[in-house]
C-alpha positions as CSV (number, residue, x, y, z in Angstrom):
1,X,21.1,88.7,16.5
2,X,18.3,91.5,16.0
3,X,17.4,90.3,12.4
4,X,17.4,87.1,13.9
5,X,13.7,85.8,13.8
6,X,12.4,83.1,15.8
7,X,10.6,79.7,13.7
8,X,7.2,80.5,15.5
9,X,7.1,84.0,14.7
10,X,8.3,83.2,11.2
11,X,5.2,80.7,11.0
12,X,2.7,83.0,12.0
13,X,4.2,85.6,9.5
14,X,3.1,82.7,6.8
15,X,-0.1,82.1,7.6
16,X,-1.1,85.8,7.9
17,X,0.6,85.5,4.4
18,X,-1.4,83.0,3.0
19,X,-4.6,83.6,4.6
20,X,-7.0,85.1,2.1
21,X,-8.8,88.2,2.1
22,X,-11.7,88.6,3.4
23,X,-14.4,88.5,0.7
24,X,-17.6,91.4,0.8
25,X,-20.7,90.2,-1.3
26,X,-23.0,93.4,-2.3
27,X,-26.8,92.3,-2.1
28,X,-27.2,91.7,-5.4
29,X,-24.5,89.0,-5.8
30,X,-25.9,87.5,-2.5
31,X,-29.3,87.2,-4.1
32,X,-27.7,85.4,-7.5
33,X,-25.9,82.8,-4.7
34,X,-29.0,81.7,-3.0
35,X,-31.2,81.7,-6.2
36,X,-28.7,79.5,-7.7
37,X,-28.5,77.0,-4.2
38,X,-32.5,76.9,-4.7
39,X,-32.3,75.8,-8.0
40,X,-30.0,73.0,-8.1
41,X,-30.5,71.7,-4.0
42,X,-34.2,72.9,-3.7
43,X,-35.5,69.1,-5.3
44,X,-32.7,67.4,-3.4
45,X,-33.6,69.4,-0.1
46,X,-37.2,68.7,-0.2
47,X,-36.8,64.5,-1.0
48,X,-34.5,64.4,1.6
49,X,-37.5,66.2,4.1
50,X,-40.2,64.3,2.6
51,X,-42.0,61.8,5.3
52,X,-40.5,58.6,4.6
53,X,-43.6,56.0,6.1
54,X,-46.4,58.1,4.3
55,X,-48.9,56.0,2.3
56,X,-48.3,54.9,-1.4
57,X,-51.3,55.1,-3.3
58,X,-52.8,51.3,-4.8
59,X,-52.3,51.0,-8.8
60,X,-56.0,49.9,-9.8
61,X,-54.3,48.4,-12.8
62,X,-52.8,45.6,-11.4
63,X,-54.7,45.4,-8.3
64,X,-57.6,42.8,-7.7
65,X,-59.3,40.2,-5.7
66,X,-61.0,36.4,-6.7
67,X,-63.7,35.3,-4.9
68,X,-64.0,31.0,-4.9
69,X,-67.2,29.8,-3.9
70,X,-67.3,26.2,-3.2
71,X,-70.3,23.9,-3.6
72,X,-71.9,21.1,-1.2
73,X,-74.8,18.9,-1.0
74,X,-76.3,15.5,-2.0
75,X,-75.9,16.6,-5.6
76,X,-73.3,18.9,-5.6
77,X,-71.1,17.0,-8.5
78,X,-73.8,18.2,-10.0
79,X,-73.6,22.0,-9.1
80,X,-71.2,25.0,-10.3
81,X,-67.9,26.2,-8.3
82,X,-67.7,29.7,-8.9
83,X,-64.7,32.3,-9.7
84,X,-65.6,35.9,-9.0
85,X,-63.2,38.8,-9.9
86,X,-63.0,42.3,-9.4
87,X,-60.3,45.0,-9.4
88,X,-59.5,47.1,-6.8
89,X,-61.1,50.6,-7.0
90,X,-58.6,52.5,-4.8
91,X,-56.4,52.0,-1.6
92,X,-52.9,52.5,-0.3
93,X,-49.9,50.8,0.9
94,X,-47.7,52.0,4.3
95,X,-44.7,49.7,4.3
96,X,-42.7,52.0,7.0
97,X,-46.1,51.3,9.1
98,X,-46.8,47.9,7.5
99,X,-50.1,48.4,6.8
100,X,-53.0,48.6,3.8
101,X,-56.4,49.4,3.4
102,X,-58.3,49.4,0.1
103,X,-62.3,49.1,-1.2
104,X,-63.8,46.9,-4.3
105,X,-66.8,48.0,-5.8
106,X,-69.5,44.9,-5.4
107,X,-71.1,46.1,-8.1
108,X,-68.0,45.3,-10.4
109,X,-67.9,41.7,-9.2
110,X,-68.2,39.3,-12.4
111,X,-68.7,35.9,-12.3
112,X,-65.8,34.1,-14.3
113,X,-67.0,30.4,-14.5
114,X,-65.9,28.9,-17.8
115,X,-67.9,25.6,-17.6
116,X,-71.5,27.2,-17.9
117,X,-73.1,28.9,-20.9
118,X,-73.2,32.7,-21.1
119,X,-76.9,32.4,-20.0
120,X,-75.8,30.6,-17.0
121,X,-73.1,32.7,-15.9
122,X,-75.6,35.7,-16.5
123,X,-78.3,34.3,-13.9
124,X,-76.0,33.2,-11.3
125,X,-74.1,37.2,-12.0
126,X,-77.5,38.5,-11.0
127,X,-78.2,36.0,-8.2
128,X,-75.0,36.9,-6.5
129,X,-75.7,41.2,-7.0
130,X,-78.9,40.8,-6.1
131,X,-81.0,41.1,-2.8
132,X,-80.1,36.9,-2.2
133,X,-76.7,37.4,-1.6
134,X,-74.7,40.4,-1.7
135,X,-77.3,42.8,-2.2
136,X,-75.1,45.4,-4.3
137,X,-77.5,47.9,-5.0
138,X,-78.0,48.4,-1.3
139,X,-74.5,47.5,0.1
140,X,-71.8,48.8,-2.8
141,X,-68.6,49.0,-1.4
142,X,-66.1,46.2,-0.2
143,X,-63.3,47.8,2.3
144,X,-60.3,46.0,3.9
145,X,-58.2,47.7,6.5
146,X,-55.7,45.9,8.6
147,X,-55.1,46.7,12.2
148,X,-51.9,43.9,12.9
149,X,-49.3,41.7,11.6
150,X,-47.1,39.5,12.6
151,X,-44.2,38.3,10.6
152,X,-44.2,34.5,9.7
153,X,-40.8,34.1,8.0
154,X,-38.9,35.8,5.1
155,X,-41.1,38.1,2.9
156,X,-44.8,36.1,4.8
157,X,-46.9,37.6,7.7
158,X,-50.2,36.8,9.6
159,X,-52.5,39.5,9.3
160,X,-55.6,40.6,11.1
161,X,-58.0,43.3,9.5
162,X,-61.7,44.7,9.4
163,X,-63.4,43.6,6.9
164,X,-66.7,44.7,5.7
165,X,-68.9,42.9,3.3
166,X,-73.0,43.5,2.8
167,X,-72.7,46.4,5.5
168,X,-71.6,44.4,7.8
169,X,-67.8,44.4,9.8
170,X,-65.6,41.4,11.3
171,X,-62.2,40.9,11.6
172,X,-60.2,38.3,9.7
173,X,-57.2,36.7,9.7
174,X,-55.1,36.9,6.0
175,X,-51.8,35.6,5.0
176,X,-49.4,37.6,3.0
177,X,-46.9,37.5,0.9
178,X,-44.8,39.6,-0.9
179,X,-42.4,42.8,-0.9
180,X,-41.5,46.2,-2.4
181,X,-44.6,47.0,-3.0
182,X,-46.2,44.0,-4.6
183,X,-48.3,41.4,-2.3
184,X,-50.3,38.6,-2.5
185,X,-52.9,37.3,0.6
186,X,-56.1,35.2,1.3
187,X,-58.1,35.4,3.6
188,X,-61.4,32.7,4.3
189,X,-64.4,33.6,5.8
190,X,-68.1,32.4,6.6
191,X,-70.8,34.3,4.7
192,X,-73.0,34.2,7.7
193,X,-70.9,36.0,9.8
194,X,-71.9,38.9,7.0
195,X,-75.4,38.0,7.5
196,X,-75.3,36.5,4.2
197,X,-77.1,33.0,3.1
198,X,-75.5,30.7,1.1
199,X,-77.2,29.8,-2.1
200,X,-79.3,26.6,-2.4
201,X,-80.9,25.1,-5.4
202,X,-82.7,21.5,-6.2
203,X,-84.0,21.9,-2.9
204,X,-81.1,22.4,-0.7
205,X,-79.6,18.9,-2.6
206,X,-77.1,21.4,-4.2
207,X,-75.7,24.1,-2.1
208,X,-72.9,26.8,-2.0
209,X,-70.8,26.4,1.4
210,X,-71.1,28.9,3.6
211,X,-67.1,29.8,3.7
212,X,-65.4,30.7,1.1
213,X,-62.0,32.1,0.0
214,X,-61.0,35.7,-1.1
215,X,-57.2,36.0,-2.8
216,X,-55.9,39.9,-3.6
217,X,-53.0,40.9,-5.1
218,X,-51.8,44.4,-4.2
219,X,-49.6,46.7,-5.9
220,X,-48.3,49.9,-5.2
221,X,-48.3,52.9,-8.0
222,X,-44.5,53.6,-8.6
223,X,-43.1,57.5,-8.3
224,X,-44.3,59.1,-11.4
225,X,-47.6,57.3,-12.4
């Protein structure tokens, strides 16, 4: 009966057995360890810590905004509607925060009206930069910034936003549409409320309305551009 062991002791006899040694690291092999864990985690580690909502800059590229200017008057079947474009200088994109901001150069705006000659196109390109209208030289930059949205069903929101135009700021209301990182909006407005005067010729029998339309398209620069 004295050789006689009992099954727990016999169990704890095992594990002692197959429990392993303990193992002593010198400095220098510690040092080689965390090197290596830097090396292949270090990328992964710092993604992963990365703020997730911070701003994704605007690609210029493929970024823009067109301008219709409608006409009105006695005569205006007479008169020119006109297409202005202009690509967006800079800007970013905070879809965690749902909002963008971005600026146009006025300076850059070109008139694109096909149905005029080039000398046309030229006078009423100078009209609009000039002191009559935008006043460009004085008033460069276009800036958007919006302030709310609301959603207004899948992948479409109502937006509000400061707008300012010929030094002046207002907010206005844009829809959008659009997701992972590409959007489309518009947005009308009244150039008076800019302090700007529509255009008249022919003595005020052809006119350019006093609200037009701006359409952007937005897209944000993807990781590694």
């Amino acid at each position: 009966m004295n050789d006689m062991v009992s099954i727990p002791a016999r169990a704890r006899s095992l594990r002692r057995g197959l429990s392993p040694a303990p193992v002593r690291l010198n400095p220098r092999q510690l040092s080689t360890i965390l090197l290596v864990a830097v090396f292949f985690y270090g990328p992964w580690l710092a993604t992963w810590a990365a703020p997730k909502d911070s701003p994704t800059p605007i690609d210029a590229g493929r970024s823009s905004i067109l301008i219709h200017v409608y006409k009105t008057g006695l005569f205006s079947a007479f008169g020119h509607e006109h297409e202005i474009h202009a690509t967006i200088e800079h800007g970013t994109i905070d879809e965690g925060k749902q909002t963008v901001e971005f600026s146009v150069d006025a300076r850059a705006l070109r008139v694109m009206d096909r149905d005029v000659s080039d000398n046309d196109r030229a006078e009423i390109q100078s009209t609009m930069l000039g002191p009559k209208v935008l006043d460009s030289e004085k008033f460069p930059e276009i800036r958007f910034r919006s302030t709310t949205l609301e959603a207004d069903g899948s992948g479409k929101w109502n937006a509000r936003g400061d707008l300012m135009l010929h030094g002046q700021t207002h907010s206005v209301r844009v829809s959008v549409a659009g997701s992972h990182g590409h959007y489309r909006g518009s947005a009308m407005l009244r150039q008076r409320d800019f302090g700007i005067t529509p255009v008249t010729v022919a003595g005020g029998s052809i006119k350019v309305k006093d609200e037009v339309r701006i359409d952007f398209e937005i897209v944000a620069r993807t990781t590694g551009e």
